[in-house]
Structures are given as structure tokens and as C-alpha cells.
C-alpha positions in Angstrom: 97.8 175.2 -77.0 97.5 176.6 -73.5 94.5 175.4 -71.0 93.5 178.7 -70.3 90.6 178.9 -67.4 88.0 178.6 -70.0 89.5 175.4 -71.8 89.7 174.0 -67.9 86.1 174.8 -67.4 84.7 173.6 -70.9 87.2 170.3 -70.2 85.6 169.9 -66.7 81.6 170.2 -67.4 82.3 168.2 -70.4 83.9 165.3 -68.6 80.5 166.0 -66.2 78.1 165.8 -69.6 80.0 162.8 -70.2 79.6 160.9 -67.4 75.8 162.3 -66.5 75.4 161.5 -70.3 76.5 158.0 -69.5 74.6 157.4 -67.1 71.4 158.0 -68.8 72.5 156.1 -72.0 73.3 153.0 -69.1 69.5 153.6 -68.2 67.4 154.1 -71.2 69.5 152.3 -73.9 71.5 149.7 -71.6 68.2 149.2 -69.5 70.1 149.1 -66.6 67.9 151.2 -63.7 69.7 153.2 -61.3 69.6 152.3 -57.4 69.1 155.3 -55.2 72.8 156.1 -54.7 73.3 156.0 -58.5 70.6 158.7 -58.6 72.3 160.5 -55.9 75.5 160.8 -57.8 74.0 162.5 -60.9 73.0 165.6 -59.3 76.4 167.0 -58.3 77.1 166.2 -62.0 74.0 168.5 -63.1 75.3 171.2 -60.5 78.7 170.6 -61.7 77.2 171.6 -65.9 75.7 174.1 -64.9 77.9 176.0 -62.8 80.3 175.2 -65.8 78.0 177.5 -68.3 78.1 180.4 -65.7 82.1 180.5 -65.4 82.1 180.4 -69.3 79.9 183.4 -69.3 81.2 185.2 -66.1 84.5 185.5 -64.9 83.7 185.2 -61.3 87.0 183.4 -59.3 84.3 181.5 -57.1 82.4 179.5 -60.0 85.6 176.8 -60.7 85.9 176.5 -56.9 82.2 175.4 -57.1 82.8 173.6 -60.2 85.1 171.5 -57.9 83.2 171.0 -54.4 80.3 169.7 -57.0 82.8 166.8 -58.8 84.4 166.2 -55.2 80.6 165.7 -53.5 79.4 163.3 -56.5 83.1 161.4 -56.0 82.5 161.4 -52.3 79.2 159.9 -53.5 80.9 157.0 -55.3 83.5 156.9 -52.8 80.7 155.4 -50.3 78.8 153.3 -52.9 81.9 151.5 -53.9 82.4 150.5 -50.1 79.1 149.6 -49.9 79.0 147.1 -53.5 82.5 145.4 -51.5 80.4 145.6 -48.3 83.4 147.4 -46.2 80.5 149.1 -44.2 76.7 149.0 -44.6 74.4 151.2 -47.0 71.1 153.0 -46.2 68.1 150.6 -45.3 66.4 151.7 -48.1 68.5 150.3 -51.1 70.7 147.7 -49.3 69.5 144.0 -48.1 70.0 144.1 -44.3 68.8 142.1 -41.2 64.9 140.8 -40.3 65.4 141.7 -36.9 62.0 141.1 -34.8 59.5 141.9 -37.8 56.1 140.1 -37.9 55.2 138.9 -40.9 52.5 141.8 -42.5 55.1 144.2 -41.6 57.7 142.0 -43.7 55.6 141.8 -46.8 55.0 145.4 -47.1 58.8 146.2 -46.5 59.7 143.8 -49.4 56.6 145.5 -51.8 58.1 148.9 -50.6 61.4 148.3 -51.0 63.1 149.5 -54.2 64.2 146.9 -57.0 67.4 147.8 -57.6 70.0 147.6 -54.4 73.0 149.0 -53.6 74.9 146.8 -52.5 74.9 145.1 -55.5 77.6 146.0 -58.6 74.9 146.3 -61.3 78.0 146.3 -64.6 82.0 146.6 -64.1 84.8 147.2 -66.6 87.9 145.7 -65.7 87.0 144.8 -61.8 85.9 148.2 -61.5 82.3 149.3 -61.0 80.0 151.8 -62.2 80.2 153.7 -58.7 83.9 153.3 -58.6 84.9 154.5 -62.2 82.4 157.5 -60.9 84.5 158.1 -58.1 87.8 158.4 -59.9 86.6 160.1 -62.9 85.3 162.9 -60.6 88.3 162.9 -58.4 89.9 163.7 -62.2 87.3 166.6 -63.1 87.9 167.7 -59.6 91.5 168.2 -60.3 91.0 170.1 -63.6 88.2 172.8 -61.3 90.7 173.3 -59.3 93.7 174.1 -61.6 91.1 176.0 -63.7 90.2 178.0 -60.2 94.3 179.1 -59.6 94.0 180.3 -63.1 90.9 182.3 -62.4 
């Protein structure tokens, strides 16, 4: 059986169904909530479905391309959260623990009631050493191989 464009495209958004897919089912059935990274990650996925139903419908030689730059910006994504969970550099404020530099103390309490339950910097469920964020990373570094080899056959 030959991987034809199509069968590249229809390989790629599913591997994106599947991991958006997982995701959810870590949410709402593993009750594990997402921090604000993990939320970030999911939308080049959705980007990355849809654009796969246009290039099954319409041969365009751009839509794979696209198909790609999405996987490769939601790897990127968990590219950065992985380095963050090891803490090689720092995350945003908003979903990493950080310094109390020079805060009084009302401004304190309503940072920590503002601030977001779930961090970042934290490595929420692994598999083998390897976190959520990281197994995104590689598996859309994967799907971003298959856009492209499905864009040279465009």
C-alpha cells in the first residue's frame, strides 16, 4: 500500500485527534486539569485537524505545509514546557512558582488567590521518565515529519 498525500494527511490529523483526544480524556476522565501551557499546546493541534479536513477536500500544495508549521508550533510548545518541568530556564509568572521579591503582604495574598492551581513547572503524569509535555513534543516532531513528506507529494 502506497502513502499517497491523502493517506499522509489522514495519518497526520489523526495522530493530531489522537493526541488532542488524549488530552481531553487526561482532563475529564483522568481528572488531571491542564496548566496554561498544556492549554497552549492543544490549539496548534485543533489548527493542525482542521487544516487536515481542507487538504482532504482540496488539493492545494500549501495546506500540508500548514499541516506541518501547526505540529512543529505545538512541539515548539512542548519543547519549552519540558525545559521548564526540568527547570533548564524559567516559565511565565503566571503558571510557574517564582521569587517574592519586595511584595507587601495584601499584594501577596491576592497573587496567591489569583494565581492558577495548576503550575508549570511541575510534571503533572510521566510514562517512562518522560512527561506529558515531552511525549507532546516528540510526537509532534513525528506528525510534523509525515506533513511534510505528505507536502513533497502534494
Amino acid at each position: 500500500m502506497e502513502l499517497t498525500r491523502n493517506r499522509l494527511v489522514l495519518l497526520a490529523t489523526a495522530g493530531s485527534v489522537a493526541l488532542l483526544g488524549g488530552a481531553f480524556a487526561f482532563q475529564y476522565i483522568g481528572g488531571l486539569a491542564p496548566c496554561k501551557l498544556c492549554l497552549t499546546a492543544r490549539w496548534p493541534h485543533a489548527a493542525a485537524i482542521l487544516i487536515g479536513i481542507v487538504a482532504l477536500l482540496l488539493p492545494w500544495r500549501v495546506l500540508p505545509w500548514l499541516g506541518a508549521l501547526a505540529a512543529a508550533a505545538t512541539s515548539a510548545v512542548g519543547v519549552y514546557h519540558t525545559g521548564i518541568e526540568r527547570h533548564w530556564w524559567q516559565g511565565p509568572t503566571s503558571c510557574s512558582s517564582g521569587p517574592i521579591d519586595q511584595i507587601d503582604a495584601s499584594a501577596l495574598l491576592e497573587q496567591i488567590l489569583a494565581a492558577p492551581v495548576v503550575r508549570c513547572d511541575e510534571v503533572a503524569w510521566a510514562l517512562g521518565g518522560i512527561s506529558m509535555a515531552s511525549w507532546n513534543a516528540i510526537l509532534s516532531a513525528a506528525l510534523v515529519v509525515i506533513w511534510v513528506v505528505a507536502a513533497r507529494r502534494a
